[in-house]
C-alpha positions as CSV (number, residue, x, y, z in Angstrom):
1,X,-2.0,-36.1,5.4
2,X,-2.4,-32.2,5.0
3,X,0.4,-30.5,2.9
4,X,2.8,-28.9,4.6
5,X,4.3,-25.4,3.2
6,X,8.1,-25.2,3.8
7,X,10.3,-22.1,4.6
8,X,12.5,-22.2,1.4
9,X,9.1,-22.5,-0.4
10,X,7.1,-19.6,0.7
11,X,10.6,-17.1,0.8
12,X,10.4,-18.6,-3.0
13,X,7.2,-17.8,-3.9
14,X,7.3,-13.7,-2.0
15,X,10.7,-13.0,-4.2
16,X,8.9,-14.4,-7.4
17,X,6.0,-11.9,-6.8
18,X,8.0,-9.3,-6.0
19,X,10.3,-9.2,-8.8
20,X,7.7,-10.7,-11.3
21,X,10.1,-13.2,-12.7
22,X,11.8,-16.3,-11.8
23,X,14.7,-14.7,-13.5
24,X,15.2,-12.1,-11.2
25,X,14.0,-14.1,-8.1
26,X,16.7,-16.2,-8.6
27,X,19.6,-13.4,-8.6
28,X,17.9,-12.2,-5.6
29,X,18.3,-15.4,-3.7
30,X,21.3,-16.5,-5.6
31,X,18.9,-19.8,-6.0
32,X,19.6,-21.3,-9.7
33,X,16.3,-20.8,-11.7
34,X,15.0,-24.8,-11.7
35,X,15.4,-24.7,-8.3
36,X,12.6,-21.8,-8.0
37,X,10.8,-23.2,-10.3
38,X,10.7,-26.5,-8.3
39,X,9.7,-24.8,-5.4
40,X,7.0,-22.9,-7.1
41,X,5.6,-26.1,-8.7
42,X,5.6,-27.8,-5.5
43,X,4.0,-24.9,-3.3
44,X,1.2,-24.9,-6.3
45,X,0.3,-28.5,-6.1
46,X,0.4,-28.9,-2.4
47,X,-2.0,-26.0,-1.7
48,X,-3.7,-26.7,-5.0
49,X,-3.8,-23.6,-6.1
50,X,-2.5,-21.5,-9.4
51,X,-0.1,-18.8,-8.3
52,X,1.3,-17.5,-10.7
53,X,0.4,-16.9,-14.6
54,X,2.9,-16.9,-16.7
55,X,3.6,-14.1,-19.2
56,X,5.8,-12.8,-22.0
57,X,7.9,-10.6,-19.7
58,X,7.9,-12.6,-16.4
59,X,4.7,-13.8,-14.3
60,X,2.0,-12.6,-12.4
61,X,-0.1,-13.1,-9.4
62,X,-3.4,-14.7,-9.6
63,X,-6.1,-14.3,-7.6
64,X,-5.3,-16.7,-5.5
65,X,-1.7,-16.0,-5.6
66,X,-2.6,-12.2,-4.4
67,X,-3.8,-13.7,-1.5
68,X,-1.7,-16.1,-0.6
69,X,1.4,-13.2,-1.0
70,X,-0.6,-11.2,1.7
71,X,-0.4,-14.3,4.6
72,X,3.5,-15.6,3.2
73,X,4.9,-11.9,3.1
74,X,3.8,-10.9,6.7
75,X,5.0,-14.2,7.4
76,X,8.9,-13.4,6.3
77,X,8.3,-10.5,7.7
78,X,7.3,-11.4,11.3
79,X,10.1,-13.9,11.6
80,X,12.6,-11.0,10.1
81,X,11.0,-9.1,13.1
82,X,11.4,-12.4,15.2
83,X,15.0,-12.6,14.8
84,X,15.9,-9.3,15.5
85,X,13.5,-9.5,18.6
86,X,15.9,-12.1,20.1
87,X,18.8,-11.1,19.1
88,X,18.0,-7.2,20.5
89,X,17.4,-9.3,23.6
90,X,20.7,-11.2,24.0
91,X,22.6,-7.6,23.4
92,X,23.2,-7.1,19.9
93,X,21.9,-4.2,19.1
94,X,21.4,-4.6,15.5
95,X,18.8,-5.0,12.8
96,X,16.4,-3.4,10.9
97,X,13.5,-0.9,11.6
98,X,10.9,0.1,8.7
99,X,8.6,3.4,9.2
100,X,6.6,5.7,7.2
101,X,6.4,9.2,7.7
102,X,3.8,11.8,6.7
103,X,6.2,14.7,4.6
104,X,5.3,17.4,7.3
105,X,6.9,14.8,10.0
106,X,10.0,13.7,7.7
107,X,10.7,17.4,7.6
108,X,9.9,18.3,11.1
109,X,10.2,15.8,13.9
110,X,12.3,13.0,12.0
111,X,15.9,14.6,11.4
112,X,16.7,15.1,15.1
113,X,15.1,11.7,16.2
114,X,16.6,9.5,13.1
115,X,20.3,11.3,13.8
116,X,20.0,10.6,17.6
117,X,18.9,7.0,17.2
118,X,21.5,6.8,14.5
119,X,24.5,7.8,16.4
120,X,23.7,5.5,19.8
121,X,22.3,2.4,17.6
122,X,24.8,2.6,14.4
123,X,24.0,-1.3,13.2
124,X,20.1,-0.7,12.8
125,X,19.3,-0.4,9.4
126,X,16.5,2.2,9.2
127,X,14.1,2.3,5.8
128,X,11.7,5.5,5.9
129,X,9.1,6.0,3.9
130,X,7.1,9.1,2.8
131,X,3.7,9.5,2.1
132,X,-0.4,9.4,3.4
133,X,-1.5,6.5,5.3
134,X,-3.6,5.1,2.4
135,X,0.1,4.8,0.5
136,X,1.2,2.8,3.4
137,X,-1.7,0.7,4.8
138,X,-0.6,-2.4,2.3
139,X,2.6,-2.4,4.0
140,X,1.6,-1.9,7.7
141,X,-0.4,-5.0,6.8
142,X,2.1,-7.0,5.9
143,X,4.7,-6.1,8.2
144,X,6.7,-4.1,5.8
145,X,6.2,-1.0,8.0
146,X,6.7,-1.5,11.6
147,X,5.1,1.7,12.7
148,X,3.9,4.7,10.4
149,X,3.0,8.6,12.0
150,X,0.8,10.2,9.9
151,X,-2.3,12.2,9.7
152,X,-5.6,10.5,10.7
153,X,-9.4,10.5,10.9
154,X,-12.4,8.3,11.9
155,X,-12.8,5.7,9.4
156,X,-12.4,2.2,7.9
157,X,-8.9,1.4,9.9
158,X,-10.5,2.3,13.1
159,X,-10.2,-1.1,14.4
160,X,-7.3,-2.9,12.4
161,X,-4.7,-0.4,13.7
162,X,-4.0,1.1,16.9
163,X,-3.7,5.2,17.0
164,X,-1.8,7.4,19.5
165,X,-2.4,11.1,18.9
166,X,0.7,12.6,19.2
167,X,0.2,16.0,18.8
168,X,-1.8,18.6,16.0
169,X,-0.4,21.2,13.2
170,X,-2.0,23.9,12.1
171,X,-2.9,24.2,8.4
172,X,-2.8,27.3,6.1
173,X,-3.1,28.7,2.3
174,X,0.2,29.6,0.6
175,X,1.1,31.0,-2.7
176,X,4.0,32.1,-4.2
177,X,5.9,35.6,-3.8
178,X,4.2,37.9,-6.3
179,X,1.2,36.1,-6.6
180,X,-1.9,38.1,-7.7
181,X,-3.9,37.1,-5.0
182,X,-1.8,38.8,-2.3
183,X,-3.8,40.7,0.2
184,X,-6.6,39.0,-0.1
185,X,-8.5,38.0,3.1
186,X,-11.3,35.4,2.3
187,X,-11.3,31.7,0.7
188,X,-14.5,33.2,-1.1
189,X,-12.2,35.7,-2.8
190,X,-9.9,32.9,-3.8
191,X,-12.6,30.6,-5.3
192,X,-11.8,31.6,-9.1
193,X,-7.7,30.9,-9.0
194,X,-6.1,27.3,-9.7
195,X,-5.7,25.3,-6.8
196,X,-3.3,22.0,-6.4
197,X,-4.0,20.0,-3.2
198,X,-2.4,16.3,-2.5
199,X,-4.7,13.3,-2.8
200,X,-7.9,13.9,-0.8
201,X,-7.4,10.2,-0.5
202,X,-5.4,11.3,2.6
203,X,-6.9,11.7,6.1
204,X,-6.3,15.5,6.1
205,X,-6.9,16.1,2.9
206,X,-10.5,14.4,2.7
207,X,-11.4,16.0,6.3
208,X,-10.7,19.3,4.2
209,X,-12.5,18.8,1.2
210,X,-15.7,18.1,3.5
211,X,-15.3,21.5,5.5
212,X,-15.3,22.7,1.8
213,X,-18.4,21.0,0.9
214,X,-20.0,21.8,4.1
215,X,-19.1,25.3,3.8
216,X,-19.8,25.3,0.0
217,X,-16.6,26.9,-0.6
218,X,-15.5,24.7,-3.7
219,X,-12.2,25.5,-4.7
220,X,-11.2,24.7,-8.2
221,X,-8.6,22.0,-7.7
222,X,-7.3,21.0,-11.2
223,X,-3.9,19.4,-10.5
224,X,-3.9,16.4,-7.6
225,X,-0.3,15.7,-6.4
226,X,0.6,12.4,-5.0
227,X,3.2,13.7,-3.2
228,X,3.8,17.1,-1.0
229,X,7.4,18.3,-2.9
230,X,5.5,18.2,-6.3
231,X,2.8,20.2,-4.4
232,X,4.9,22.7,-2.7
233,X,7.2,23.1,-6.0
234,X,3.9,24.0,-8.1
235,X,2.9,26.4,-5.6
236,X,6.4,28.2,-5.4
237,X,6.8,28.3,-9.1
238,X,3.4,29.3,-10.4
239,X,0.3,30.8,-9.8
240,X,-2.0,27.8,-8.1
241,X,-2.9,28.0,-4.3
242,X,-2.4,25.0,-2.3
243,X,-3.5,24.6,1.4
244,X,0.0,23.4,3.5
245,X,1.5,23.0,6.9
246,X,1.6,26.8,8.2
247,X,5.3,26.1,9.5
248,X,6.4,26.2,5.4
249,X,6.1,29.4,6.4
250,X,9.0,30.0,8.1
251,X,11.1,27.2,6.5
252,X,14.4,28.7,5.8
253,X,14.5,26.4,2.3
254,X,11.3,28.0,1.6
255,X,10.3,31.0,3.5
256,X,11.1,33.5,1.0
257,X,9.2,31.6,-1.9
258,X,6.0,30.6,-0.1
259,X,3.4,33.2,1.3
260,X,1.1,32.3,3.9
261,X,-2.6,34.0,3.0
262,X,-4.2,35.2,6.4
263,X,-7.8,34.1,5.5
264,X,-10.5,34.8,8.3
265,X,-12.2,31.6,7.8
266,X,-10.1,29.1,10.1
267,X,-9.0,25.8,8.9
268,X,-8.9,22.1,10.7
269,X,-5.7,21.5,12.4
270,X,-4.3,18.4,11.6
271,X,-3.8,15.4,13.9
272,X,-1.0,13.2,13.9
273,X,-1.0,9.3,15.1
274,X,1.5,6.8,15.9
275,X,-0.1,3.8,13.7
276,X,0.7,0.7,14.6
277,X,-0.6,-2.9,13.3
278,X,-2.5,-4.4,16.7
279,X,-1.1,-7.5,16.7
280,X,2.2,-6.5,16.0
281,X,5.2,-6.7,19.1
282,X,7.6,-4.2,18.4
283,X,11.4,-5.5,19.0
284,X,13.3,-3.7,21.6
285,X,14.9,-1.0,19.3
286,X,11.9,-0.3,17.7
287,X,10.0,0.4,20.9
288,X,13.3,3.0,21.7
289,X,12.5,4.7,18.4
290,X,9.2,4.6,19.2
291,X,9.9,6.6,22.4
292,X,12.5,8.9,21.0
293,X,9.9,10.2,18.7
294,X,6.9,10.6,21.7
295,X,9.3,13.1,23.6
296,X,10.6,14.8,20.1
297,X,6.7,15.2,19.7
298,X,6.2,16.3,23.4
299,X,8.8,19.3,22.9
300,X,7.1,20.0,19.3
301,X,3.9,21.0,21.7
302,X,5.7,22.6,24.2
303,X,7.3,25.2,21.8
């Protein structure tokens, strides 16, 4: 007779991975330590398969374990999802909604939508996250993120997500006030001064690198940020250039330490998507949140 995995065991085995001990899986749960460890042992020799490896600090995943944590997690996480599903349904109107947000929507669109949802749905817990896609595809995967709206382009997630273009945002050049380079009017002029960009990893960002390439206008970019307030801090409070959503520009926070270089050479507007996983049923809440942030976006392309 085939092994069968039990609920107690795989919630085991996702806490162990994710705090990389049985130590402080076990505060987690409140679950004494033999007990995890029995459930480990068990999970191990009925799929038999190695999870974990154990180590002076903790454990770790093996290769097999890696994988197996990708099924079990989305697992937890579509039952999570499950629960709040049905109980949205019989009129509680609580639970939990994950996104992630591109930093140009967490400072633009999100505020008005998350304080609206907020005040008519005050028991849903809502986790946001902040980043490029690529930072978040591991957890649309696995159900950690139940939506993300972020910037996108044709590629390698083309048919493992679905994508709703919600509207586009102009892109421009900024420095800081003061900076040498004031005035000028071409990227060509620009080519010799520090740059700081975030990762090209991201949809925009590589779509610009290859107008760059195509255009062979190669700026010099020696500093990569990870993140767009370390990029946008470097820009105000030095002398690199960085290429930013043009509405920085009149930012109250930030209008009177960013300037906006009017090059002639135009630059690709970037696209935003609702991602979503396509397998995935959104609960009842989640689809309102959903809506609320189509119409914000609607008025964002009216204005």
């Amino acid at each position: 007779m085939s092994f069968q995995v039990k609920f107690h065991q795989i919630r085991a085995f996702v806490e162990v991975a994710r705090q990389g001990s049985i130590r402080g899986a076990s505060r987690a749960l409140n679950l004494s330590q033999p007990a995890l460890t029995k459930s480990i042992k068990e999970l191990e020799e009925g799929i038999a398969a190695q999870l974990f490896v154990r180590r002076s600090k903790g454990v770790a995943l093996t290769e097999c374990g890696e994988s197996f944590y990708q099924h079990a997690n989305l697992i937890l996480e579509e039952l999570r999802a499950a629960q709040d599903d049905i109980r949205q349904r019989q009129g509680q109107l609580a639970g939990q909604i994950n996104i992630g947000m591109g930093a140009s929507i967490s400072r633009t669109l999100m505020p008005a939508v998350i304080t609206r949802f907020h005040a008519q749905h005050p028991l849903v817990k809502v986790r946001i996250m902040e980043g490029q896609l690529v930072s978040m595809i591991n957890e649309l995967r696995q159900g950690e993120l139940d939506f993300t709206i972020n910037t996108y382009c044709q590629g390698p997630y083309d048919h493992e997500f679905m994508f709703e273009k919600l509207f586009e945002k102009p892109f421009a050049i900024f420095c800081r006030e003061g900076h040498p380079a004031i005035g000028v009017k071409s990227i060509n002029e620009l080519l010799h001064y520090n740059w700081t960009m975030p990762t090209p990893r991201g949809s925009y960002y590589k779509q610009l690198e290859d107008v760059f390439h195509h255009r062979s206008q190669i700026p010099r970019i020696g500093i990569v940020c990870e993140t767009f307030s370390s990029c946008i801090s470097l820009v105000a409070q030095s002398d690199f250039i960085s290429i930013l959503p043009r509405e920085l520009g009149c930012d109250p926070l930030l209008a009177h330490r960013l300037v906006m270089l009017p090059v002639v050479e135009s630059l690709p507007k970037a696209a935003y998507y609702l991602i979503q996983r396509r397998d995935s049923r959104q609960t009842p809440l989640t689809e309102s949140l959903i809506t609320q942030f189509r119409r914000e976006a609607r008025v964002l392309i009216s204005e």
